[in-house]
C-alpha positions as CSV (number, residue, x, y, z in Angstrom):
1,X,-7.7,-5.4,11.5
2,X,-8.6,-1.5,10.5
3,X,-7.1,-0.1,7.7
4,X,-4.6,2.2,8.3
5,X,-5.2,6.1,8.8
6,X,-2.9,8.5,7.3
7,X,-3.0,12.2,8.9
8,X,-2.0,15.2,6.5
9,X,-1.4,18.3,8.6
10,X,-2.3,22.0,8.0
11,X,-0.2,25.2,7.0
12,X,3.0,24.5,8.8
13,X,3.3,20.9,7.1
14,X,4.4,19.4,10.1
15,X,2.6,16.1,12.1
16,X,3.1,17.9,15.5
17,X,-0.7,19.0,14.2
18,X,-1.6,15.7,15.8
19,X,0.2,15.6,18.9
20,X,-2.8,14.7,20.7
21,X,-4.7,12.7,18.1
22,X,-2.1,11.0,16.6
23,X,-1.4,8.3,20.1
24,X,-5.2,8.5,20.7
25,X,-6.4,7.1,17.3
26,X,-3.3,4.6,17.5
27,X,-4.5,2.9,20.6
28,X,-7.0,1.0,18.0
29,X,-5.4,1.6,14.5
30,X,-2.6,1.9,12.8
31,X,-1.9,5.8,12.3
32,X,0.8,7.4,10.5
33,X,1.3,11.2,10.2
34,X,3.1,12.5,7.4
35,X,4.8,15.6,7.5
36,X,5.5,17.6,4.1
37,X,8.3,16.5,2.0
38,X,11.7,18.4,1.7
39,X,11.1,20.9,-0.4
40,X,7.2,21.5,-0.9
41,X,6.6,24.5,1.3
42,X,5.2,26.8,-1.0
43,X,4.3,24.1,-3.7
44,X,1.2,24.6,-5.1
45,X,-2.0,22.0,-4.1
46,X,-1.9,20.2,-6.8
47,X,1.9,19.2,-6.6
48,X,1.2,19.0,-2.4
49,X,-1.8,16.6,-3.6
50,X,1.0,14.6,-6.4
51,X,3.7,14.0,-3.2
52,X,0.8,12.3,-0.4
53,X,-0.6,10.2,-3.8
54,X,2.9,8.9,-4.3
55,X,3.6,8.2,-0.5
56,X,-0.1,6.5,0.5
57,X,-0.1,2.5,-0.3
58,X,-2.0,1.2,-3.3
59,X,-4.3,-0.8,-0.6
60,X,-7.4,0.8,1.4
61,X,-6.8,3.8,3.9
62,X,-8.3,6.1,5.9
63,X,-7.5,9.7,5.5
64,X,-8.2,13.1,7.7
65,X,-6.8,16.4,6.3
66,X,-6.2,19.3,8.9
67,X,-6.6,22.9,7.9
68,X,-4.4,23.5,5.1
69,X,-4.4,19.7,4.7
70,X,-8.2,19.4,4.0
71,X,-7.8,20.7,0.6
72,X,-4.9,18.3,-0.1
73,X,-7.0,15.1,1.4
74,X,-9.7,15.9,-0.7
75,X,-7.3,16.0,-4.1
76,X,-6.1,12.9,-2.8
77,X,-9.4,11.5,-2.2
78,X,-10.4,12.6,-5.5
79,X,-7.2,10.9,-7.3
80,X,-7.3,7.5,-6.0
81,X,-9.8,4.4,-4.7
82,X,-7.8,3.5,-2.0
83,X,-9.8,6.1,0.2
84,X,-11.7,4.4,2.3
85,X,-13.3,7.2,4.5
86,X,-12.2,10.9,4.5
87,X,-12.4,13.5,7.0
88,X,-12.1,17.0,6.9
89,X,-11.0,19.1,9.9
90,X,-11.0,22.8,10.1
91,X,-10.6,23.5,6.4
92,X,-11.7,25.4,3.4
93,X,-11.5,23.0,0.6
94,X,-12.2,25.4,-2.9
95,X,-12.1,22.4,-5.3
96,X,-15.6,22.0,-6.5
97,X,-14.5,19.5,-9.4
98,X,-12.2,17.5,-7.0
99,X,-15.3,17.5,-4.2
100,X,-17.6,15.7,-7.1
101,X,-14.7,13.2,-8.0
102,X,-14.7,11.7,-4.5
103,X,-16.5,8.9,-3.4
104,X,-15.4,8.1,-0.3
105,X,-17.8,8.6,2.7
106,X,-17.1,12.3,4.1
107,X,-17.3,13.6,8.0
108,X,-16.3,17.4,7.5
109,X,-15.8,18.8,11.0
110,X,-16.1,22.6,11.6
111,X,-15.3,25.0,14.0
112,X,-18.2,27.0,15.4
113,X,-16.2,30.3,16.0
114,X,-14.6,30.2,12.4
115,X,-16.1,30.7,9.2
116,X,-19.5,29.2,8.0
117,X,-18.4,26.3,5.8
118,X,-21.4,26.3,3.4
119,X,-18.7,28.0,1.2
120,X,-17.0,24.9,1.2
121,X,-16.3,22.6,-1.4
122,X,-17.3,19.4,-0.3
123,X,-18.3,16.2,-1.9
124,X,-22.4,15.8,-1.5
125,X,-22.5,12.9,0.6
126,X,-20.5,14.9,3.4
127,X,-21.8,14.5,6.6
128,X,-21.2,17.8,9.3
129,X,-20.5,18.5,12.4
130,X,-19.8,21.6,14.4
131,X,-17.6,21.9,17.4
132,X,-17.8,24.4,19.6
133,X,-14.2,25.9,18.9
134,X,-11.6,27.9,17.3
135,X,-10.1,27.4,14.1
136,X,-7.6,25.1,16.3
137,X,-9.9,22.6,16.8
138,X,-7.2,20.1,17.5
139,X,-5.7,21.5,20.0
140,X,-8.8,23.5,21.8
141,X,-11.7,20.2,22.0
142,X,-9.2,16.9,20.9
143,X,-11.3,15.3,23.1
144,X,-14.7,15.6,21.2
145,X,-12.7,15.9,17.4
146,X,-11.6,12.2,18.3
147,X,-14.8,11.2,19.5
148,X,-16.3,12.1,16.1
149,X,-13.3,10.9,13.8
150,X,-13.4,7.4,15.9
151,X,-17.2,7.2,15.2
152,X,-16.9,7.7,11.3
153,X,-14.1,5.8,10.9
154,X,-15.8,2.8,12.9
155,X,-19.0,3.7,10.7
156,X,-21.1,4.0,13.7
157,X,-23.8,7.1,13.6
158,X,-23.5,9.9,16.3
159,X,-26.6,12.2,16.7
160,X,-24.6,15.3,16.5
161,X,-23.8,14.8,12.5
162,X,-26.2,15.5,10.4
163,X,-26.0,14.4,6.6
């Protein structure tokens, strides 16, 4: 059995981020998508990164962030042991003391057409990949973002990341 995989979406807060990803990845794991608690819009990242610490189990899990919710993974990542693997989609993660607190093996996956992400904050161990996309990754190649996100999570080595 896999350990679980929790999905934190991006700015709007909602799991319809994973619409696509979310049945994909649950044909082999168990995958839960958590939506924002009532009453966080607006909250700042460290209370956003307080609310998914106190809903993730106190067992191993696997945990990809999605724009806005890249920065919150990583805090979470940062805060607890339970991560098992953390990936990073289409974000710009700014914590550079939360990046060096995680330990967790790393996949941060990057749109082509958006910003470079060496201004990233991102633990040093990160492995990166490109995708020839928008910000919207998710929705424009779901195809080839679950393609990578299966093969990090299974721990198996594709030849388009390089460490």
């Amino acid at each position: 059995m896999t350990v679980p995989v929790y999905l934190l979406p991006g700015d709007a807060g909602a799991a319809s981020d994973f619409a696509f990803l979310e049945p994909m990845l649950g044909r082999r794991r168990d995958v839960r998508a958590l939506d924002r608690s009532p009453g966080t819009d607006g909250a700042a990242t460290a209370a956003l990164v307080a609310d998914v610490l106190g809903r993730l189990p106190a067992t191993p899990v696997d945990l990809v962030g999605y724009g806005a919710g890249a920065a919150i993974a990583l805090g979470v990542a940062a805060g607890s042991p339970n991560i098992r693997r953390l990936v990073l989609v289409s974000g710009r993660p700014r914590d550079i003391d939360a990046a060096r607190q995680v330990s967790a093996p790393t996949l941060f996956v990057a749109a082509a057409r958006d910003v470079p992400d060496d201004d990233h904050a991102l633990p040093p161990h990160t492995a990166r990949v490109r995708i020839d996309s928008g910000p919207a990754i998710a929705a424009e190649r779901p195809a080839e973002l679950l393609r990578y996100i299966e093969g990090f999570l299974d721990g198996t080595v594709l030849e388009a990341m390089v460490p």
